[in-house]
Residue, then its C-alpha position, 0 to 999 in steps of 0.5 A: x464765778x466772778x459776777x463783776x461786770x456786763x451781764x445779758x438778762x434775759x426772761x425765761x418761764x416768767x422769770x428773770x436771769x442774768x448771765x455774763x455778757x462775757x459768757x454770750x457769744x450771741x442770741x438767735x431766733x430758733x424753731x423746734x429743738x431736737x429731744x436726745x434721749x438720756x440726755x442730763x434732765x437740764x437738756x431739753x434737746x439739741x439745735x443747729x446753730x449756724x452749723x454746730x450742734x450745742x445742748x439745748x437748756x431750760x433753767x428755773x429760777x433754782x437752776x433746776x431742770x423744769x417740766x417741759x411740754x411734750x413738743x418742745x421749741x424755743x420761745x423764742x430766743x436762745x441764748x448761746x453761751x460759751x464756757x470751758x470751750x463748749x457751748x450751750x444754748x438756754x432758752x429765753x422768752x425775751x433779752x432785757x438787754x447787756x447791763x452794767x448795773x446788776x448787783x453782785x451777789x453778796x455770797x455765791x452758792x454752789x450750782x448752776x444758779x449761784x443766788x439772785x439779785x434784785x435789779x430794777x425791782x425785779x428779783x434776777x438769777x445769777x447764772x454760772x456758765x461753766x456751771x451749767x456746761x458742767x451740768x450738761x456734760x456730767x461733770x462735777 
């Protein structure tokens, strides 16, 4: 994952992540989600977006799947990231906005989460895209 370049950060669960601005075909303002059951445990469920049905995902800070509540919605924003020709939605409390200055990461680590980063005095996780659809869809 090149890290270089514009990145969305966004917050989540309290936390911080960063992704591609590249990566981020748009941010919308959704209600509940649809649970899928034997869905990967990084899905939460699905959402219609505009008329497509994408992946509905909930990442920690370690790119784990985290508990969920037994109603789950969005909260309020969901991200919808592009990759690999699919995509995905990540659930996120707040946008931080499209910034040009988040640090690169100095060595990536493998997973959906490939390390963090401190910006503004706030540590940030670097999120990969076609990570994260490979998780979602079962791919190595």
């Amino acid at each position: 994952m090149a890290d270089a370049g514009a990145a969305l950060v966004y917050t989540s669960g309290g936390r911080c992540f960063a992704v591609p601005a590249a990566a981020v075909r748009e941010v919308v303002i959704k209600g509940a989600i649809t649970r899928v059951p034997g869905a990967p445990a990084l899905v939460v469920g699905v959402a219609m977006v505009r008329g497509r049905l994408i992946p509905v995902a909930v990442i920690s800070a370690g790119g784990a799947p985290v508990d969920e509540p037994a109603s789950v919605t969005t909260l309020p924003r969901l991200v919808v990231l592009a990759a690999d020709g699919e995509e995905v939605g990540v659930v996120a409390d707040e946008t931080l906005g499209i910034v040009d200055d988040l640090p690169s990461l100095e060595r990536a680590a493998p997973g959906v989460v490939r390390g963090e980063v401190t910006w503004r005095d706030r540590l940030v996780a670097r999120v990969d895209p076609a990570a994260l659809v490979g998780a979602i869809l079962g791919e190595s």
